[in-house]
C-alpha positions in Angstrom: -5.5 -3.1 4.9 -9.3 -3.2 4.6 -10.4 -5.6 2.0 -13.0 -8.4 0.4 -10.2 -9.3 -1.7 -12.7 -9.0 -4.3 -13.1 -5.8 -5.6 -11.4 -3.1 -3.6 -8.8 -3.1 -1.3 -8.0 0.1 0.8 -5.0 1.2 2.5 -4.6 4.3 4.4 -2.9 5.7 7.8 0.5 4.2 6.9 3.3 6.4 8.5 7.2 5.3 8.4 8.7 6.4 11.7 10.9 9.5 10.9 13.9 7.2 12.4 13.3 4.4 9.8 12.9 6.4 6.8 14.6 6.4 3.9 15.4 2.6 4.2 13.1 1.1 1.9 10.3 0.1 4.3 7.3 1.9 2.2 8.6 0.7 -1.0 8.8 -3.2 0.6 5.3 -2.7 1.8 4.0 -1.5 -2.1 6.1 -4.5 -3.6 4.4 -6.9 -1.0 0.9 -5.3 -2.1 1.6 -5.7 -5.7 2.5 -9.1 -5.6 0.1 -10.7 -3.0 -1.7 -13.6 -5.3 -4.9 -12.5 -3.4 -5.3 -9.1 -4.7 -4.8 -9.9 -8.1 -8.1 -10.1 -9.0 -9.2 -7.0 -7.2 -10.6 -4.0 -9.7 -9.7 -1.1 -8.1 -6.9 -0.5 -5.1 -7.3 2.7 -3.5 -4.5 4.2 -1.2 -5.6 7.7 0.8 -1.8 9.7 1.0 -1.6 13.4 1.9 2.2 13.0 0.8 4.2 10.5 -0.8 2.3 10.6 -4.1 5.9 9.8 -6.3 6.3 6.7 -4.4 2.4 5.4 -4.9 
């Protein structure tokens, strides 16, 4: 993740390996996001997906 923790954190290129999906990993990593103290303050968080978009 790309960010000045002030006003916009980015996130892209994120791939679960085909052999660890389905356990959880990508929704883990979207909880950890949410919650990090950090990027609380931050306006806008921007996530570039070609798939996935239910889970985002």
């Amino acid at each position: 993740m790309v960010t000045d923790y002030v006003i916009l954190p980015y996130i892209m290129d994120v791939f679960i390996l085909t052999e660890h999906r389905g356990k959880g990993y990508a929704k883990q990593l979207m909880k950890a996001i949410n919650e990090e103290p950090r990027l609380k303050r931050c306006k806008v968080l921007m996530f570039k997906i070609i798939d996935a978009h239910n889970l985002y």
